[in-house]
C-alpha positions as CSV (number, residue, x, y, z in Angstrom):
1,X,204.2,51.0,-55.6
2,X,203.4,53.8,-53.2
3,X,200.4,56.2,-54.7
4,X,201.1,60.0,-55.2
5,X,200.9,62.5,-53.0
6,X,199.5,64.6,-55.7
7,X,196.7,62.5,-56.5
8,X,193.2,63.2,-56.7
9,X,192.1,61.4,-53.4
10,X,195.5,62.3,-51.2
11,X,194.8,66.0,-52.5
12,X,190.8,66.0,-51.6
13,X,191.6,64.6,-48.3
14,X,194.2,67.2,-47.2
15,X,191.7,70.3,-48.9
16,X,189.0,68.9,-47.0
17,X,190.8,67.6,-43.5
18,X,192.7,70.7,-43.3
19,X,189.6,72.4,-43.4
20,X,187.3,70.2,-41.2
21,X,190.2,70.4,-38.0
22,X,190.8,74.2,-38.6
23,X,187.0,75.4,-38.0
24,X,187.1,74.3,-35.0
25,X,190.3,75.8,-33.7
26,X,189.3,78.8,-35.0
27,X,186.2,78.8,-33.4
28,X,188.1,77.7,-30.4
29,X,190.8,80.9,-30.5
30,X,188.0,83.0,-30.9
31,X,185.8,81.7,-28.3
32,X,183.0,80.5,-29.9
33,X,182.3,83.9,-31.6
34,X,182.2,83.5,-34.8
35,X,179.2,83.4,-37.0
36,X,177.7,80.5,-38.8
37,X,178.4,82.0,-42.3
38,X,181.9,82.5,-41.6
39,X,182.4,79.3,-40.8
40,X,180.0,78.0,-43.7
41,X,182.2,80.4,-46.2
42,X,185.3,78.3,-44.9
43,X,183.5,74.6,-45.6
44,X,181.8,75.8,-49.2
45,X,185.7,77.2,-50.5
46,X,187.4,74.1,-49.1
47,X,184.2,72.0,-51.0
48,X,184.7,74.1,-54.0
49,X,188.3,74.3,-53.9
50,X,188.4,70.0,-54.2
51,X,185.5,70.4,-57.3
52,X,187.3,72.7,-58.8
53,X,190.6,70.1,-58.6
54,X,189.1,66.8,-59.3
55,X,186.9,68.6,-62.7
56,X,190.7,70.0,-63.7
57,X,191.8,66.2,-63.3
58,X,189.7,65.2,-65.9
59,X,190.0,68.4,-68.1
60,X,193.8,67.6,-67.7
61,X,193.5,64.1,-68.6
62,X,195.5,62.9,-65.6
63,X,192.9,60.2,-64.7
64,X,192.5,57.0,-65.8
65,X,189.8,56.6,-68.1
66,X,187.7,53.5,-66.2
67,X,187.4,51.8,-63.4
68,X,190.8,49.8,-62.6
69,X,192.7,48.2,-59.8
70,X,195.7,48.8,-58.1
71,X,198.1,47.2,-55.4
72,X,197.7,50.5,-53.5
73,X,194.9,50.9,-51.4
74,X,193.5,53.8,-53.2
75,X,193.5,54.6,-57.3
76,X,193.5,57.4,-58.7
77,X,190.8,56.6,-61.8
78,X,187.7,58.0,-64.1
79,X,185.4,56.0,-61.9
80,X,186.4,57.6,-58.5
81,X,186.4,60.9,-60.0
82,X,182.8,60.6,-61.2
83,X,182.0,59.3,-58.1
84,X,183.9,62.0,-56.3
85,X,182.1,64.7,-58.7
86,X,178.9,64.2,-57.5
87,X,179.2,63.9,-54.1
88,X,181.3,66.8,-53.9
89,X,178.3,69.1,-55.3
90,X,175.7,67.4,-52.8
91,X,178.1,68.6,-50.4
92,X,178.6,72.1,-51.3
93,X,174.6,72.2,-51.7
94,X,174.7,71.0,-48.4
95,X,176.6,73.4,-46.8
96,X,175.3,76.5,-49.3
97,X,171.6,75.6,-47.6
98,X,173.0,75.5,-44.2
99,X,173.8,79.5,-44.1
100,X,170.5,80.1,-43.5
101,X,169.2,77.4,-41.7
102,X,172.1,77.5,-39.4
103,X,171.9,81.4,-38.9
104,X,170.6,81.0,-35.2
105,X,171.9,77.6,-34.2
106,X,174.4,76.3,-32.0
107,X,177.5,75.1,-32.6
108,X,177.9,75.9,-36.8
109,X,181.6,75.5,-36.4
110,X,180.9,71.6,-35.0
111,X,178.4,71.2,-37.9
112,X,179.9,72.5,-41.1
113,X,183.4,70.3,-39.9
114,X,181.8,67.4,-39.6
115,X,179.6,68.1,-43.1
116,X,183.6,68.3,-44.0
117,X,185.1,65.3,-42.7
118,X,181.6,63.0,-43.7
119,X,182.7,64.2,-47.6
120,X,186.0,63.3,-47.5
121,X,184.9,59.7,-46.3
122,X,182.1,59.6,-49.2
123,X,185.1,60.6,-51.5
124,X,187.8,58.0,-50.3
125,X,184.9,55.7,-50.6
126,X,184.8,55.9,-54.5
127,X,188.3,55.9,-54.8
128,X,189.2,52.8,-52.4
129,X,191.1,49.6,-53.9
130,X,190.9,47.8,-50.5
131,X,188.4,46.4,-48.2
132,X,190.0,47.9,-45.3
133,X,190.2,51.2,-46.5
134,X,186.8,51.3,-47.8
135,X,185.9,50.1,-44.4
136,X,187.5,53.1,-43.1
137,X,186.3,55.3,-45.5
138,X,182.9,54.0,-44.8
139,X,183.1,54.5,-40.8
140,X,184.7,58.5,-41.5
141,X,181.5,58.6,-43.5
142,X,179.1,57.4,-41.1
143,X,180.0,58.2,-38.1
144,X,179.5,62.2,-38.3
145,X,176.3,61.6,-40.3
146,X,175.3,60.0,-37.3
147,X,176.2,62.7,-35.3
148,X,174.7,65.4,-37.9
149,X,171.4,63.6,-37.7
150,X,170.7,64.5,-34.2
151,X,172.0,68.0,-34.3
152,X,168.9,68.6,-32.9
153,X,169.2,67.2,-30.0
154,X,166.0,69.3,-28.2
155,X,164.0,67.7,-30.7
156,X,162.7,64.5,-29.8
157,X,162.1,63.2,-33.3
158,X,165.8,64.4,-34.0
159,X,167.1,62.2,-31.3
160,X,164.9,59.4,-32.7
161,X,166.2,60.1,-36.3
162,X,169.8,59.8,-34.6
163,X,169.2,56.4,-32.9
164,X,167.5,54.5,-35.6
165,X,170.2,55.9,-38.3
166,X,173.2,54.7,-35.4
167,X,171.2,51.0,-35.1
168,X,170.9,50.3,-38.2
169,X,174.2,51.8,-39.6
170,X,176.2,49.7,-37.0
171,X,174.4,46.6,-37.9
172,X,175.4,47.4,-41.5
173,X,178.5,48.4,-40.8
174,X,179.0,44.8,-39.0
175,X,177.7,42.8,-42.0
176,X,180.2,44.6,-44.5
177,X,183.0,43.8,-41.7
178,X,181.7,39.8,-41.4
179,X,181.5,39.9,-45.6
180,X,185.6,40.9,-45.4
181,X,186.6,38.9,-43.1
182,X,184.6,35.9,-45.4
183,X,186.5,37.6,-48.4
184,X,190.2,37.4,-46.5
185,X,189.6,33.9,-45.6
186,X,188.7,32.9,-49.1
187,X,191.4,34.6,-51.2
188,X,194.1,35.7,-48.0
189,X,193.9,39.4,-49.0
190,X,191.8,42.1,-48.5
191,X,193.0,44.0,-51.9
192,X,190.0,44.4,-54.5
193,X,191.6,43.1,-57.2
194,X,193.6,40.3,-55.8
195,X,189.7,39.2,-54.1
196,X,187.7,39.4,-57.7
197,X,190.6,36.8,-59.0
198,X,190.8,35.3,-55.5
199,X,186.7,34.5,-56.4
200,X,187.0,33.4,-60.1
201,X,189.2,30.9,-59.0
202,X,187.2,29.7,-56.6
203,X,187.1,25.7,-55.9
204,X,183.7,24.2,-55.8
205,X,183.8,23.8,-51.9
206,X,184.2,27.2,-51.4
207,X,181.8,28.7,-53.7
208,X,179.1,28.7,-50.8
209,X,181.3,31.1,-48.5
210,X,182.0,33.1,-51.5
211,X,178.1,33.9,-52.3
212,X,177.7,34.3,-48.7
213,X,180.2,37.4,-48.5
214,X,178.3,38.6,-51.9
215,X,175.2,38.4,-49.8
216,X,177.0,40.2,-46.8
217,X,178.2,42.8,-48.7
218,X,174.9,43.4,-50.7
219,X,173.1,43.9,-47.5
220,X,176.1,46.0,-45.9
221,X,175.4,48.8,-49.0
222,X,172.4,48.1,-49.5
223,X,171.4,49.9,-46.4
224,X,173.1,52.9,-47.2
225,X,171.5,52.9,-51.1
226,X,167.9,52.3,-49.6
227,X,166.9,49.1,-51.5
228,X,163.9,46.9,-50.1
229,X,164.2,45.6,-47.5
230,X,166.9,47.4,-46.1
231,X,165.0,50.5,-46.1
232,X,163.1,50.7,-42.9
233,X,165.5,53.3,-41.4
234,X,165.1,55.8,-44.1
235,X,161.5,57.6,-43.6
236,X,161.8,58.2,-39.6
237,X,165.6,59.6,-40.1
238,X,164.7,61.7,-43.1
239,X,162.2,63.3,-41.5
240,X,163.6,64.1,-38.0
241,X,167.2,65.0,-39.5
242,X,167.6,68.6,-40.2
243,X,166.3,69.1,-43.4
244,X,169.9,70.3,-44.7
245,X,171.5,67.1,-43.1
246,X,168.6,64.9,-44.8
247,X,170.0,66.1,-48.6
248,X,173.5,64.8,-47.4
249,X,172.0,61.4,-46.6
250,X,169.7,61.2,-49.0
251,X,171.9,62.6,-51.8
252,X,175.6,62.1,-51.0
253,X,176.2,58.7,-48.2
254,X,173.4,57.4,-50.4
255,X,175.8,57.5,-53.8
256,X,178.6,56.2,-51.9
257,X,176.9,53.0,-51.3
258,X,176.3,52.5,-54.9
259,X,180.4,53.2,-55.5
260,X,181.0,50.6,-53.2
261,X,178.8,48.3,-54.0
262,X,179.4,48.3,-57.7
263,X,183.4,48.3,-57.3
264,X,182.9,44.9,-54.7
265,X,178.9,43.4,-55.4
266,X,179.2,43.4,-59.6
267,X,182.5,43.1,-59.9
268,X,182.5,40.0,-57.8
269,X,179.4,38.6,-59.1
270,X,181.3,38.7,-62.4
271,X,184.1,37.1,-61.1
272,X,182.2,34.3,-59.6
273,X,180.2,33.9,-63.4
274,X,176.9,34.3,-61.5
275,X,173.8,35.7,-63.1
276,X,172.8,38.7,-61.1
277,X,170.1,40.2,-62.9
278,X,167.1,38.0,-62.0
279,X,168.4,38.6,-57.9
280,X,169.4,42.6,-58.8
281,X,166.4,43.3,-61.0
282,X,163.7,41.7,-58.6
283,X,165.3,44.1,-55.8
284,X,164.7,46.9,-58.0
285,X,161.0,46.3,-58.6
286,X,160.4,45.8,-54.9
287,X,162.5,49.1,-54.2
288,X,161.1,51.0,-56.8
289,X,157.2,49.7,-56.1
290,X,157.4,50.2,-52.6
291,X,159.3,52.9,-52.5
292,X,156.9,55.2,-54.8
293,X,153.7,53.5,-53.3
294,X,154.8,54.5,-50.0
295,X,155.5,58.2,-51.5
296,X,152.2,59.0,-52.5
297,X,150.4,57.8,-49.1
298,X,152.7,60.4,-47.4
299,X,151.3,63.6,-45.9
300,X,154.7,65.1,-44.6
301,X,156.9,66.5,-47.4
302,X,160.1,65.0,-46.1
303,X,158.9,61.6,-45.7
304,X,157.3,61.5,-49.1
305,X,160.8,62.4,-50.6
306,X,162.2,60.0,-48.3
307,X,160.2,57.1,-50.0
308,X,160.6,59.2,-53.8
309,X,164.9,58.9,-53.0
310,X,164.1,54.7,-52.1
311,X,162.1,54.8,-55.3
312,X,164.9,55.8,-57.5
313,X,167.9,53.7,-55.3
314,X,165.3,50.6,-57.6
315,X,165.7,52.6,-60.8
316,X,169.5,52.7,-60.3
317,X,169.6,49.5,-59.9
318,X,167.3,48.2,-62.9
319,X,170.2,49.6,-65.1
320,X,173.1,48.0,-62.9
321,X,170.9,44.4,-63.0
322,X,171.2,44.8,-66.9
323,X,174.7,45.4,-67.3
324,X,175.5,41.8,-68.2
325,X,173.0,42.4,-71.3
326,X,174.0,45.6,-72.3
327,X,176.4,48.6,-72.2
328,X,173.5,51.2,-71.5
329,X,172.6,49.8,-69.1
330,X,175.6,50.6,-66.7
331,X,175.8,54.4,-68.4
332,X,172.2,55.1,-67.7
333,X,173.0,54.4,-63.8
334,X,175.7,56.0,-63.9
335,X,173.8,59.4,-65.2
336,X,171.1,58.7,-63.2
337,X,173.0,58.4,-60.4
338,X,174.7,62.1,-60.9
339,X,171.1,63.3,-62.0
340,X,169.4,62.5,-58.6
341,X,172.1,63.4,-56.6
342,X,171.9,66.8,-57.7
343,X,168.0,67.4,-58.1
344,X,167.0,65.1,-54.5
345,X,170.1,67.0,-53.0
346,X,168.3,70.6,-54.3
347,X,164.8,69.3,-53.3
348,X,166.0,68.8,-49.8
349,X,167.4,72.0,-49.6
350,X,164.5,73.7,-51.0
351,X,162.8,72.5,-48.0
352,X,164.8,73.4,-45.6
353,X,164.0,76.4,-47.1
354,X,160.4,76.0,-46.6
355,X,161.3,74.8,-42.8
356,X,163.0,77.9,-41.6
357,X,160.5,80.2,-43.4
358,X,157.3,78.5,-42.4
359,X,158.1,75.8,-40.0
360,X,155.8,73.5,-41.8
361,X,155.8,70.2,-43.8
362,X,152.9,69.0,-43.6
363,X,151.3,68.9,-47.0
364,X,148.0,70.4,-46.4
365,X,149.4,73.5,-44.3
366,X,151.5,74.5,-47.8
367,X,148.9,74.9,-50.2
368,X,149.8,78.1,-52.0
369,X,153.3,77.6,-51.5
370,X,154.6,79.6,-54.6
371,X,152.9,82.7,-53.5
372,X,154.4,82.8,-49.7
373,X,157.9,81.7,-50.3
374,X,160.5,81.6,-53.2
375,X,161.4,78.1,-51.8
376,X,158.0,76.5,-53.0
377,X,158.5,77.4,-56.6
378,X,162.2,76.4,-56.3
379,X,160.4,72.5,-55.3
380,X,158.1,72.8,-57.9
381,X,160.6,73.2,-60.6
382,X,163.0,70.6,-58.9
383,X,160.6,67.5,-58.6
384,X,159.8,67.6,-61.9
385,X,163.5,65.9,-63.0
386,X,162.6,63.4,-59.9
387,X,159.2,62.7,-61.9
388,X,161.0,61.7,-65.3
389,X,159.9,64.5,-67.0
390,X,161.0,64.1,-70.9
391,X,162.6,67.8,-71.2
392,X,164.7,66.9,-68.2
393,X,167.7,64.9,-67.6
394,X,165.4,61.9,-65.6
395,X,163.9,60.2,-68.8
396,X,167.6,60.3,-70.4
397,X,168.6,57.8,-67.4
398,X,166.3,55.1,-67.9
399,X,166.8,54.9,-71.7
């Protein structure tokens, strides 16, 4: 069975693709002319046009309700869509914080198609069925991310941020390949689905290569997620990133990990009948210890909600290393995932605010913040769902 061309994923990657190949022919025909907001307007319709469709999809009820396999190598389900929900909206913050900060750079029409063709990797990411195809899906992902990180490439610490995110994301990305290619040889298929039973059928001479492509893929998404210790990346590329492109990373690729890891790592963990909360939930304490330790030792703004976003990748993962135990503990991830994506996504744009007003992020150069820039009070306000405040949605999550 062939899946639709009308379905949610085919439809968000034709909206998207079209868009990310026309900007720049356009900006081709016309000679490299055109201004960064025109270009911006086309990426935040295209973004808001694929919202708009997948939020209709569930309004419609033309979704399946859960998570659930298919023989295709993408599904068209409730989980994806969630999935797809939230990184969509990182995206469109993304690009809505980029008019500004892009007004007198070079090259907008390179940088909003590539902010383009990034989402619809994140996208496919959530709604992949097959190990191949999220492999793909991953790569489309990364590789303009990598790109986007050293968009500054007169900046030195730009081109550092660039490097270290390439390293570390090939060796990642080489780890998830080595954890397939230990899946195919178990179960002779590379299809989700057919893998989980392929697992929990597993003889007792091939259990060990079976927790060895767990592990793999663990440490493949875990280095997008953040967790400890396959976090070392994330300060130094936060920070030299433009601030605009460190919301995408931070906010967005950082989600699709946690799609992909809970589709393959839990699911398969299920399937093999092993006991993942002690090995999940002692992850999350290092994460979420070291992660917030690090925070408050920080001096530069970015780097401190570099180690905050590594602090919360832990408190994601305390609910997903429940899960066996309870059903909260699944649904609380799941919000707190689509709470942090929105509020870290907003707090990263609200510095890049900060950056193209005052140039600054050291912490003791923006004392009086509020009073020189609408962008401090727009921090203020958007930290305090990232400190777990009980009138905001952050408390909700870890219920």
């Amino acid at each position: 069975m062939m899946i639709e061309l009308t379905s949610t994923p085919i439809i968000l990657m034709v909206i998207l693709g079209v868009a990310g190949m026309i900007i720049p022919v356009i900006n081709v025909v016309r000679k490299e002319r055109g201004s960064s907001t025109f270009y911006g307007a086309i990426a935040f319709g295209a973004l808001l046009l694929a919202l708009g469709f997948v939020i209709f999809q569930f309004y419609d009820d033309n979704l399946a309700p859960a998570a659930i396999f298919s023989e295709d190598v993408l599904v068209d389900d409730g989980f994806g869509s969630f999935f797809a929900i939230a990184m969509l909206i990182v995206s469109i913050m993304t690009v809505a914080g980029s008019f500004n900060y892009m007004r007198k750079k070079s090259n907008p029409a390179i940088y909003f198609s590539l902010i383009l063709l990034s989402s619809i990797g994140m996208v496919l990411i959530a709604f992949a069925t097959d190990l191949v195809m999220l492999f793909v899906a991953w790569e489309l992902m990364s590789i303009p991310t990598y790109i986007l990180a050293g968009f500054n490439k007169k900046n030195p610490s730009s081109n550092e941020a660039a490097i270290k995110y390439f390293l570390f994301g090939a060796l990642s990305s080489g780890i998830i390949i080595y954890g397939i290619s230990l899946a195919y040889g178990i179960t002779g298929s590379t299809n989700i689905g057919d893998v989980i039973y392929g697992f929990a059928n597993l003889s007792p001479d091939m259990l060990p290569l079976g927790l060895l492509a767990i592990g793999m893929f663990i440490a493949g998404f875990g280095f997008k997620m953040g967790l400890v210790p396959f976090h070392m990346w994330l300060p130094d590329t936060y920070e030299g990133s433009p601030p605009t492109i460190t919301a995408l990373l931070a906010a967005g690729t950082k989600k699709a990990g946690f799609a992909a890891a809970l589709r393959i790592v839990i699911m398969g963990a299920a399937a093999l009948n092993l006991d993942w909360t002690l090995a999940l939930g002692v992850i999350a304490i290092m994460t979420m210890t070291i992660g917030n330790v690090a925070a408050i030792m920080q001096k530069n703004l970015t780097r401190m909600l570099a180690y905050s976003s590594i602090g919360h990748a832990g408190y994601i993962l305390i609910g997903i290393s429940l899960a066996p135990y309870t059903g909260m503990g699944l649904q609380a991830s799941l919000f707190h995932i689509l709470n942090h994506a929105v509020m870290k996504g907003a707090a990263f744009i609200a510095v890049a605010g900060i950056v193209t007003t005052l140039a600054v992020t050291h912490l003791d150069k923006l004392k009086g913040l509020g009073r020189l820039t609408d962008s401090g009070v727009s921090l203020c306000c958007l930290v305090l769902p990232l400190m777990q405040q009980v009138q905001y949605g952050g408390l909700h999550g870890l219920q």
